[in-house]
N, C-alpha and C positions, 0 to 999 in steps of 0.2 A: 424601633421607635418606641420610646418612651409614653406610659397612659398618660394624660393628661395631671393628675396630682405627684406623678410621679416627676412632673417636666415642670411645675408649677414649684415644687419642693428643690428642683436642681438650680434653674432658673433665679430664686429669692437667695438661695446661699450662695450663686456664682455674683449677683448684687452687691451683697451684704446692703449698705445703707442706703443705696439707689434704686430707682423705680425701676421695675420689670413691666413691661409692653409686651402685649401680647396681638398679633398680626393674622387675619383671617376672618370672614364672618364665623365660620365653623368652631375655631377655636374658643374666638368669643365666648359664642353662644354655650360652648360647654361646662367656660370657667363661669359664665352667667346661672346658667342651672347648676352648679356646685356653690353657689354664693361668692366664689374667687374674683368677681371682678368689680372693680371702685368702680372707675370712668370711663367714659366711653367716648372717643372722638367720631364726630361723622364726619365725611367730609362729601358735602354734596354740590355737584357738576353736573353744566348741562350737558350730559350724554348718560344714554341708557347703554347697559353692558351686556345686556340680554338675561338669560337664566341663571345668572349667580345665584349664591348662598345669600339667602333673606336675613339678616341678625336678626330682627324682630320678629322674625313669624314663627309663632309657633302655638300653633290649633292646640285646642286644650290648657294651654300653659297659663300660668301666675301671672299676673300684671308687674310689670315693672316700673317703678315709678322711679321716676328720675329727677335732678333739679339743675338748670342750666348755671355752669361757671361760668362761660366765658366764650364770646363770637366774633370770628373775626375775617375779614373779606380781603380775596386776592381779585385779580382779574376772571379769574374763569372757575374757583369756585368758593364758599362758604363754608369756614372750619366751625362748629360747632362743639366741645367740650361740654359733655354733661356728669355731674357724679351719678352713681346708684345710691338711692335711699333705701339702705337694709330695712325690711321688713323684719317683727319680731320672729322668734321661730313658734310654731303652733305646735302644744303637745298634744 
């Protein structure tokens, strides 16, 4: 299995001009600390899943700040589309 920039770099040229999605909290969150990832869809329902992968938690870490594109309701849950607002990089 492929590291992560290695599967991000496969991933963009099997694209070419189309968007690449990326599926997991874990992954996410990787291409999230690598700076790889624009948007972020949530999709939240009423049920809990137990001890999944948290995307947002992470002790110690950068704040993310985000800015909502776009929400939109089915019967049973709330899609949520946010972009990431790049932060500058700090020398």
């Amino acid at each position: 299995m492929p590291d992560v920039p290695t599967a991000l770099r496969e991933a963009r040229a099997a694209a070419g001009d189309r968007y690449v999605n990326v599926l997991g909290a874990d992954i996410a969150r990787q291409c999230l600390d690598a700076g790889e990832l624009d948007e972020v869809l949530a999709m939240i329902a009423p049920v809990l899943l137990g001890d999944g992968t948290r995307l947002f938690d992470h002790p110690g870490g950068a704040e993310v700040r985000m800015e909502q594109l776009y929400v939109s309701r089915t019967p049973k849950a709330i899609n949520a589309w946010m972009r990431i607002i790049k932060q500058p990089q700090s020398r």
